[in-house]
C-alpha positions in Angstrom: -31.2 -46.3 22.9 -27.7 -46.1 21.4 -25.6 -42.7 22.8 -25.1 -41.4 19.4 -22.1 -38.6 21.5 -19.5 -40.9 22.0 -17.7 -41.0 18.4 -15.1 -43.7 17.4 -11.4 -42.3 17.5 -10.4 -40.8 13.9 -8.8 -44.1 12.3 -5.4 -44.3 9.4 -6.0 -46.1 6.4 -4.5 -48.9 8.2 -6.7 -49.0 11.1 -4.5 -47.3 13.6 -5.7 -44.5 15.5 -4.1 -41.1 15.4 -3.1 -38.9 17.9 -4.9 -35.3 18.4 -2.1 -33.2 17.6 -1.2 -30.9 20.2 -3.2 -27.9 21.5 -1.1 -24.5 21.4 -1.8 -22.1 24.7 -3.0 -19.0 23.6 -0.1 -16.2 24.1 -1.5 -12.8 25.5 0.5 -9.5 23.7 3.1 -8.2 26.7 3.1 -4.2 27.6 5.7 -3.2 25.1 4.2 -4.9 22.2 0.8 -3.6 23.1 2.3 -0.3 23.1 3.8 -1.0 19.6 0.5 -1.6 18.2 -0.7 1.6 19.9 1.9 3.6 17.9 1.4 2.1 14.6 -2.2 2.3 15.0 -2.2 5.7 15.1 -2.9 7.9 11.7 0.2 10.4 11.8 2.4 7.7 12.6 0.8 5.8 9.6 0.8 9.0 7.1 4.4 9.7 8.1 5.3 6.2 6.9 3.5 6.1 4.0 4.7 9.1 3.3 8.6 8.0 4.1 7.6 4.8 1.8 6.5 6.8 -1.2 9.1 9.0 -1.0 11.2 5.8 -2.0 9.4 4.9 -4.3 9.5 7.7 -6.5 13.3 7.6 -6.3 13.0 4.4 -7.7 10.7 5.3 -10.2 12.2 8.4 -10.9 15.8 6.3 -11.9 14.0 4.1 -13.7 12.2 6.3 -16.1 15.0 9.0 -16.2 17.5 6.2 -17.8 14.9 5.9 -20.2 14.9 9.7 -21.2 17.4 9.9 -24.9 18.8 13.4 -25.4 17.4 15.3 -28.4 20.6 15.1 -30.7 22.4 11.7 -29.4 24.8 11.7 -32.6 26.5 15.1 -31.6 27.1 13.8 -27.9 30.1 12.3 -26.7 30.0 9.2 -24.2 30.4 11.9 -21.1 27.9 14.2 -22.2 25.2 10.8 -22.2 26.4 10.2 -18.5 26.1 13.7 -17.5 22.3 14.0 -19.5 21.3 10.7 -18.1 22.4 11.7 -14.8 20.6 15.2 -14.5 17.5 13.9 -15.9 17.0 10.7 -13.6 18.0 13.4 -10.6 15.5 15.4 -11.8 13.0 13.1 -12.8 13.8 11.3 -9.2 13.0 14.7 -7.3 9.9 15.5 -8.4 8.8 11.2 -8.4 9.4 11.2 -5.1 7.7 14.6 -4.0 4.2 13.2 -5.6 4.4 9.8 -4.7 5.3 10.7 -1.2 2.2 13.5 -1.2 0.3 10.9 -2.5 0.7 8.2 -0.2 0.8 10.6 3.3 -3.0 11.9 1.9 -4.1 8.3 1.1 -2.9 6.7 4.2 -4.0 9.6 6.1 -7.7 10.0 5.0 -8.0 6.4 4.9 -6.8 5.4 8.6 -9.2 8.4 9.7 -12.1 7.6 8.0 -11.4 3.7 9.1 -11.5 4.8 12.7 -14.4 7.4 12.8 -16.0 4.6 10.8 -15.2 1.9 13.2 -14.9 -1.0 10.3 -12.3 -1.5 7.5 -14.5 -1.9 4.0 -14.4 -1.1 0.8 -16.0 2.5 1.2 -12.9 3.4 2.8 -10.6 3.0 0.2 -13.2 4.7 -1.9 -13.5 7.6 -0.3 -9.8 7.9 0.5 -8.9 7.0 -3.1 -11.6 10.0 -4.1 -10.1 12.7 -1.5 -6.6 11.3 -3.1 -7.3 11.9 -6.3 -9.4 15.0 -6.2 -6.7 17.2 -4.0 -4.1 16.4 -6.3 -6.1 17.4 -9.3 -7.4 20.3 -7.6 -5.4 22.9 -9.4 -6.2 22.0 -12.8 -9.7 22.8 -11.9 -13.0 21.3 -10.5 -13.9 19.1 -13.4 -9.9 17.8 -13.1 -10.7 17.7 -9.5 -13.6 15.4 -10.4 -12.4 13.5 -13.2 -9.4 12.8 -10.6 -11.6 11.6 -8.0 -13.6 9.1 -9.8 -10.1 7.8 -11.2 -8.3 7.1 -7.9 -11.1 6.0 -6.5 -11.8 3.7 -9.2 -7.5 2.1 -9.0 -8.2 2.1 -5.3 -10.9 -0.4 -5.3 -9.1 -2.3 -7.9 -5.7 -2.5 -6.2 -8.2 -3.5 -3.2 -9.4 -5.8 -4.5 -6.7 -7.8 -5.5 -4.8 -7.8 -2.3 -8.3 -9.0 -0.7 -7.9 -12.3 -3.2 -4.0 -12.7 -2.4 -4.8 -12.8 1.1 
């Protein structure tokens, strides 16, 4: 009987066999990078940056859509007056950007990384369910079908955004 184990060496077009490429050892993590992960793995230190993050996004936001703002009677204005109206409203507009966008992100990031860890798995319901306690807090005020409405919204662009980093990746 033929041992059917022993494989020829992978051949080129031309015949010629090629080398196995190198092996890689595997590299173990040292103390302080363990201890890195430890601190980024934890869920204040990962609401307090998301929080940071959306903060500075809201600026940016803010600038953006605060240029866009025209004054209510742009003929009667001279070219200081623009600067000055432009200027308070994308300060203004920047403010309160950055105050939601920054709530926004420290609740999400928050609710998600606990539920992920009390969960013990990172899944979709996750991001549901810290898209829905998003959403629904920040509605809250306006009342409980707001609260609802709000919910089934952010939950709804959480999955979404989800899902298309999932693809990307």
């Amino acid at each position: 009987m033929v041992d059917q184990s022993a494989e020829p060496p992978a051949s080129d077009s031309d015949g010629s066999s090629a080398p196995a490429p190198p092996v890689e050892p595997l590299k173990l993590p040292t103390f302080e990078e363990m201890k890195a992960q430890d601190v980024f793995n934890n869920c204040a230190v990962k609401s307090i940056v998301s929080c940071v993050m959306g903060g500075g996004m809201g600026i940016f936001m803010g600038l953006l859509f605060g240029a866009l703002d025209n004054p209510l009677n742009p003929d009667q204005m001279t070219v200081r007056q623009h600067f000055t109206h432009a200027a308070k409203q994308m300060g203004s507009k920047s403010l309160h950007m950055a105050k939601a966008f920054a709530v926004m992100g420290a609740i999400y990031s928050g609710t998600e990384c606990i539920i992920e860890k009390a969960r013990a798995r990172h899944d979709m319901t996750n991001t549901m369910v810290a898209g829905c306690v998003t959403g629904g807090s920040l509605s809250a005020k306006a009342g409980p079908k707001a609260a609802c409405v709000g919910c089934a919204g952010f939950a709804a662009f959480s999955v979404v955004v989800e899902k298309l980093f999932d693809r990307a990746a």
